[in-house]
C-alpha positions as CSV (number, residue, x, y, z in Angstrom):
1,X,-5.2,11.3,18.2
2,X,-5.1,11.7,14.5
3,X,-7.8,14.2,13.1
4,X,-9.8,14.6,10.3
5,X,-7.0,16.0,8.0
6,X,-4.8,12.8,9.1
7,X,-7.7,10.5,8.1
8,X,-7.9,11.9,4.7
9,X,-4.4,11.0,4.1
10,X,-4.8,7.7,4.9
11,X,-5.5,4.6,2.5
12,X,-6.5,1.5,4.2
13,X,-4.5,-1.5,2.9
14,X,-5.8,-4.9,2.1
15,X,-3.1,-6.8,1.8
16,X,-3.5,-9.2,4.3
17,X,-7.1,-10.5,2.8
18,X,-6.8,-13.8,2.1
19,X,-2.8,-14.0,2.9
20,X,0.0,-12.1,3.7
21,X,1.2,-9.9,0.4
22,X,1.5,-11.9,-2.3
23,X,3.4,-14.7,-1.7
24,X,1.5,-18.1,-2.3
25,X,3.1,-19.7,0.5
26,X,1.6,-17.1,3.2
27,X,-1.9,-17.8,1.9
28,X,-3.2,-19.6,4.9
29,X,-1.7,-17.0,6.6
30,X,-4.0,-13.8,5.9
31,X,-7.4,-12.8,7.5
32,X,-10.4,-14.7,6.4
33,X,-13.3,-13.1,4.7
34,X,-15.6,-12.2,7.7
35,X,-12.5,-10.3,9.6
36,X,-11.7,-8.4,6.2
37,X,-14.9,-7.4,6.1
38,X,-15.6,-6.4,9.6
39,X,-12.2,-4.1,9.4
40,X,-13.3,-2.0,5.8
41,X,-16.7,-1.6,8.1
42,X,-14.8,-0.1,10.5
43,X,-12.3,1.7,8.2
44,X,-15.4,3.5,6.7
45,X,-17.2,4.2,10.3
46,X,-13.8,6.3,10.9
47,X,-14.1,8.2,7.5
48,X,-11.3,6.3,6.0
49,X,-12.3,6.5,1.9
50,X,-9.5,5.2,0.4
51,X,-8.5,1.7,-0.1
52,X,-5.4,0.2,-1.4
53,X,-5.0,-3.6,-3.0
54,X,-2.9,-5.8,-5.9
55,X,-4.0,-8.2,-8.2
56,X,-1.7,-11.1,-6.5
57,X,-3.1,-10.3,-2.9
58,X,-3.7,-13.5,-1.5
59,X,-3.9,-14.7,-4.8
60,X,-6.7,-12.2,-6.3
61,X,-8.8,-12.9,-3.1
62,X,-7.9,-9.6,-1.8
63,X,-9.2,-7.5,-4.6
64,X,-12.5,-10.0,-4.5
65,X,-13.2,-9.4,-1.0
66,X,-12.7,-5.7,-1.5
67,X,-15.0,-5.9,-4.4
68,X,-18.0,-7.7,-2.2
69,X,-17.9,-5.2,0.3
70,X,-17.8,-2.1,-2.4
71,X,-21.3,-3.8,-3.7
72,X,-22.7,-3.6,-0.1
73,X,-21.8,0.1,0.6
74,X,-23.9,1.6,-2.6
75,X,-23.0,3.4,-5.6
76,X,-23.0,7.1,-3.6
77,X,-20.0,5.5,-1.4
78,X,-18.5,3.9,-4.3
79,X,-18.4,6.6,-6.2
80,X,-16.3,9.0,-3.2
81,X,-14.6,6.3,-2.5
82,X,-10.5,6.1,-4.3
83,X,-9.6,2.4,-5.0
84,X,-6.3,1.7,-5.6
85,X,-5.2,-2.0,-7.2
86,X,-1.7,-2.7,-8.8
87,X,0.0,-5.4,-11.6
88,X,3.7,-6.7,-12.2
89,X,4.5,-8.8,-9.0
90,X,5.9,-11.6,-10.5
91,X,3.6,-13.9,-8.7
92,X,0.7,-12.9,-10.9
93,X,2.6,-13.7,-14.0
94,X,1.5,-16.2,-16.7
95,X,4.3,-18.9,-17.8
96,X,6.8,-17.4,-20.2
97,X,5.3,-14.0,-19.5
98,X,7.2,-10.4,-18.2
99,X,4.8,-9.3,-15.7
100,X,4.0,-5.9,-17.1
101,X,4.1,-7.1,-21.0
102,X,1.6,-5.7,-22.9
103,X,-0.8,-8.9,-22.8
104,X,-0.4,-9.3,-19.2
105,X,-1.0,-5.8,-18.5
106,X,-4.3,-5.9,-20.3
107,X,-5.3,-9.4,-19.2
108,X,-4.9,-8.6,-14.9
109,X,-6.7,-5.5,-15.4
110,X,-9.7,-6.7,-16.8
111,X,-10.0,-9.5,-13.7
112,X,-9.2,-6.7,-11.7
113,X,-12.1,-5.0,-12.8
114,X,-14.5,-8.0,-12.6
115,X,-13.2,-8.5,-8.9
116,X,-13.6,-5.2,-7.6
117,X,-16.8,-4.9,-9.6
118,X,-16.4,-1.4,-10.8
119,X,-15.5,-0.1,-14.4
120,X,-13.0,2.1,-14.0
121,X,-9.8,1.7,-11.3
122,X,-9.1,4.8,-9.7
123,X,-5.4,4.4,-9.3
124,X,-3.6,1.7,-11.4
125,X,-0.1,1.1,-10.0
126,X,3.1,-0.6,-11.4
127,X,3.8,-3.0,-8.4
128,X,7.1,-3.0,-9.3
129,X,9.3,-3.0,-12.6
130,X,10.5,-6.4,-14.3
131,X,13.7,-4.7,-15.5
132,X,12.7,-7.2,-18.4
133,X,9.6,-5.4,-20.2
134,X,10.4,-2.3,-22.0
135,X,8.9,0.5,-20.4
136,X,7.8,2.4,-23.7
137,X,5.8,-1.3,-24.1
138,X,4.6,-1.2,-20.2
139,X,3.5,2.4,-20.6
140,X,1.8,2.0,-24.3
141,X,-0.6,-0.5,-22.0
142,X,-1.2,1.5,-19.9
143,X,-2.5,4.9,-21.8
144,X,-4.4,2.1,-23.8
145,X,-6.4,0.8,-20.6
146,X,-6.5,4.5,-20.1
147,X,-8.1,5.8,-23.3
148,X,-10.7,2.4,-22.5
149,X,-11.6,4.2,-19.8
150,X,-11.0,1.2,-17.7
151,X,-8.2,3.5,-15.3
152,X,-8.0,7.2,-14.5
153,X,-4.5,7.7,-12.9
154,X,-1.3,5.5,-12.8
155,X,1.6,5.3,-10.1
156,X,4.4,3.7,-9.6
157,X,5.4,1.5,-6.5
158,X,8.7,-0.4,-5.2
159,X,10.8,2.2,-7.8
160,X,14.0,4.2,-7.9
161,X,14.4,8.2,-8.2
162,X,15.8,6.8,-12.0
163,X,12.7,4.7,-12.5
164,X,10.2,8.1,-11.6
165,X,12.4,10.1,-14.0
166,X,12.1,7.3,-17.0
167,X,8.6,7.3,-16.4
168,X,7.8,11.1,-16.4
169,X,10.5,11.1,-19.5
170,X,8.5,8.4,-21.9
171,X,4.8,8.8,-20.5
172,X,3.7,11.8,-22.9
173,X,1.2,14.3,-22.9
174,X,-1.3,12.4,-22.4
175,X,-0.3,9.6,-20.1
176,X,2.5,12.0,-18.2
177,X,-0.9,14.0,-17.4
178,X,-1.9,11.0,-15.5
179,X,1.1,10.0,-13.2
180,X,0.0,11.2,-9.8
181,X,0.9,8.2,-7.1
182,X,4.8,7.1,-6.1
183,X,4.1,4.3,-3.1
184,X,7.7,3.6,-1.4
185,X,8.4,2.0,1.7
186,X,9.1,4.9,4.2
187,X,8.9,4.9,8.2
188,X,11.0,6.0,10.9
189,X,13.9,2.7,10.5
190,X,14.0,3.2,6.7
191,X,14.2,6.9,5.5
192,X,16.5,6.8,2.4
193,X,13.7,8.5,0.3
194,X,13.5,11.6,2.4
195,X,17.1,12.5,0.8
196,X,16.2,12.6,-2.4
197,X,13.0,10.8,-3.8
198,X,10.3,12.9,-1.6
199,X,11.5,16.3,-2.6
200,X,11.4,14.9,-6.0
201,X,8.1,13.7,-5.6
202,X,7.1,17.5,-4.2
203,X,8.8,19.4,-6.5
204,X,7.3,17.1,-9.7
205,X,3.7,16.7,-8.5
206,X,3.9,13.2,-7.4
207,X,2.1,12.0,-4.5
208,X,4.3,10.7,-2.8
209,X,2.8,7.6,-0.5
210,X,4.2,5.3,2.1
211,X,3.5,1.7,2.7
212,X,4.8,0.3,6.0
213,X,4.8,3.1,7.5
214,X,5.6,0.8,11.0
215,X,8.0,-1.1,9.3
216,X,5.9,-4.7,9.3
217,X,4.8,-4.4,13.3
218,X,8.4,-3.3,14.4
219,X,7.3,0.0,15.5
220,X,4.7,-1.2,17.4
221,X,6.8,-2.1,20.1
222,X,5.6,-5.8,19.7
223,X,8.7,-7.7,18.9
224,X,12.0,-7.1,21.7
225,X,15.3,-8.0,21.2
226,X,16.1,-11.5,21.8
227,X,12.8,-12.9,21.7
228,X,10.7,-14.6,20.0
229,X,8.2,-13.1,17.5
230,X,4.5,-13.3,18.8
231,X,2.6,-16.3,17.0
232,X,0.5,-15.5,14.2
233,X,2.9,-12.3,13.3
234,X,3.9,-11.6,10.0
235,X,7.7,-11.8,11.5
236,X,6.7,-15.1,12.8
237,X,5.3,-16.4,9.2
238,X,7.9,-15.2,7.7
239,X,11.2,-14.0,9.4
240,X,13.1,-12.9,5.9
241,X,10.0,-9.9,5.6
242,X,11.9,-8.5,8.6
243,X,15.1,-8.9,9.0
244,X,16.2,-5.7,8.3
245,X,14.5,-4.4,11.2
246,X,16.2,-7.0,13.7
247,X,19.1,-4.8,14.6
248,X,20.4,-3.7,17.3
249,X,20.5,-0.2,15.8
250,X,16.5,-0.7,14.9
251,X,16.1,-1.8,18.8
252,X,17.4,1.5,19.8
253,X,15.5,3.6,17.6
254,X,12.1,1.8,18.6
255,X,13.0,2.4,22.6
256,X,14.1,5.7,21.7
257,X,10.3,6.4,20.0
258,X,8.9,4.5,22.9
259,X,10.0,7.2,25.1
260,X,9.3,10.1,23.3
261,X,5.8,8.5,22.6
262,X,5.4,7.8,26.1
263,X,6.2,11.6,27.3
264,X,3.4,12.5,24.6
265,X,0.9,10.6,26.2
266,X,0.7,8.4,22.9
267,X,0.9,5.1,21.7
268,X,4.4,3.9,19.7
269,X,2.3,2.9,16.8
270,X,0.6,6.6,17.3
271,X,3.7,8.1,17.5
272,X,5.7,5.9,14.1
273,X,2.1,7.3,11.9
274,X,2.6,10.5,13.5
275,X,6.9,10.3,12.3
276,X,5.6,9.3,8.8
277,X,2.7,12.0,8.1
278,X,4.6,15.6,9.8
279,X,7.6,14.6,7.2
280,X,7.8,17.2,4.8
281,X,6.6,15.6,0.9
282,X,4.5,12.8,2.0
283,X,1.0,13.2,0.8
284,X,-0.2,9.8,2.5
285,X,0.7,6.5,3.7
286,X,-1.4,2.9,3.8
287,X,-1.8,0.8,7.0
288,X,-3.7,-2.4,7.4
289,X,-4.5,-3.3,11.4
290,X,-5.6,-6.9,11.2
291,X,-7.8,-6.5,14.6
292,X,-10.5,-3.8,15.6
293,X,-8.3,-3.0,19.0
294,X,-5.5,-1.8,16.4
295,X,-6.8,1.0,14.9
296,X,-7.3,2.6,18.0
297,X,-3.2,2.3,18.8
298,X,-2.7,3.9,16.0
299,X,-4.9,6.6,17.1
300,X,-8.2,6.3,14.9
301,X,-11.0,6.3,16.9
302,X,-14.5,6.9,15.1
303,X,-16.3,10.0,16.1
């Protein structure tokens, strides 16, 4: 089981709320408003406090649902909660627009704000660079929202080793002082950032964070070899989201954490968080279980 340390690692993710991500054609595919809201009850009946989202989740219906459920927990909650939300995935751009140009920048935050309902956004993430927008023009927008008072800290997500550097090199004084967050995908079938990026991140400061930490369900055990993928999975909806995993060399590695989880007495899901949070650097990781029953295999129980 994960203890009360673990927990407080732990960000619960929303990206399923209203669709999968943030791809438009997985909207219908996401969990309706009454399930997202029964699972942040539950999150916050385990002690989970921190809650991860994106302006394009399901189309902004993530961040919305997020919101409703902040006004129903009270202002004490609120205000110990940490709510992360993000900008630049292309699919929140406006025509003719970079994603993280200086008008768009300013124009998803402030329906980011009137979504979640709060005035300031804990942790304001870069979803992921544009390669189009200059970063001294993406950063000037973001110590602006900053000196609004309308974020506290900014990370970076989906980046390089070279994009952390530019970052840390151009923010300044005062913005540098408020880069804190690097979210990466890292779990036991993809581990290139333990080479260099992590120690990066522990040597500069940066929290380093992990989304996927069970590689999109693969390290659940749920999808074999030669099957199909179980209806309603995200592999299911949408097989490119995983076909990195659907290797033979992936295979092996899951049985091989199947045993070891099994001689441990835990779950394989227990036993992929467990991978994620004991390696050395990583100062948290997101998951989002879609049903109640999943929390529990990944060793969360409430108290």
């Amino acid at each position: 089981m994960l203890g009360r340390d673990d927990i407080e690692r732990i960000w619960f993710g929303c990206g399923n709320f209203g669709g999968i991500g943030s791809s438009p054609s997985l909207r219908d595919a996401g969990d309706s408003d009454t399930q997202a809201l029964q699972l942040l009850d539950h999150a916050r009946r385990l002690g989970i406090r921190r809650f991860d989202t994106a302006n394009t989740y399901g189309g902004g219906a993530s961040e919305t649902v997020l919101g409703e459920w902040l006004r129903a927990q009270g202002p004490a909650f609120v205000q110990g909660a940490q709510i992360a939300t993000k900008v630049g995935n292309p699919h929140g751009a406006s025509a003719g627009e970079s994603p993280l140009c200086r008008a768009q920048i300013a124009h998803h935050l402030d329906q980011s704000l009137r979504r979640l309902g709060v005035e300031r956004i804990d942790l304001y993430y870069i979803h992921e660079f544009d390669r189009v927008t200059p970063l001294d023009e993406t950063l000037g927008a973001m110590e602006r929202a900053a000196e609004a008072g309308k974020i506290d800290r900014f990370g970076i997500s989906n980046a390089t080793l070279a994009d952390a550097q530019a970052v840390r090199k151009l923010a300044g004084s005062n913005l540098g002082g408020r880069f804190e967050y690097l979210q990466n995908e890292f779990n036991l079938l993809s581990r290139s950032d333990a080479e260099d990026f992590i120690p990066y991140c522990a040597e500069t400061g940066l929290r380093y964070t992990a989304f996927s930490p069970l590689a999109g369900g693969f390290l659940t055990g749920k999808y074999r070899p030669g099957d199909e993928a179980p209806s309603g999975s995200r592999f299911a909806h949408a097989p490119e989201f995983g076909a990195a995993y659907a290797t033979e060399e992936s295979f092996a590695a899951i049985e091989r954490l199947r045993q070891q989880a099994e001689a441990g007495g835990q779950t394989v899901a227990e036993a992929a968080i467990r991978f994620v949070l004991d390696t050395p650097g990583v100062d948290g990781l997101i998951i989002a279980p879609r049903r109640i029953e999943h929390f529990e295999g990944l060793g969360l129980e409430a108290g």
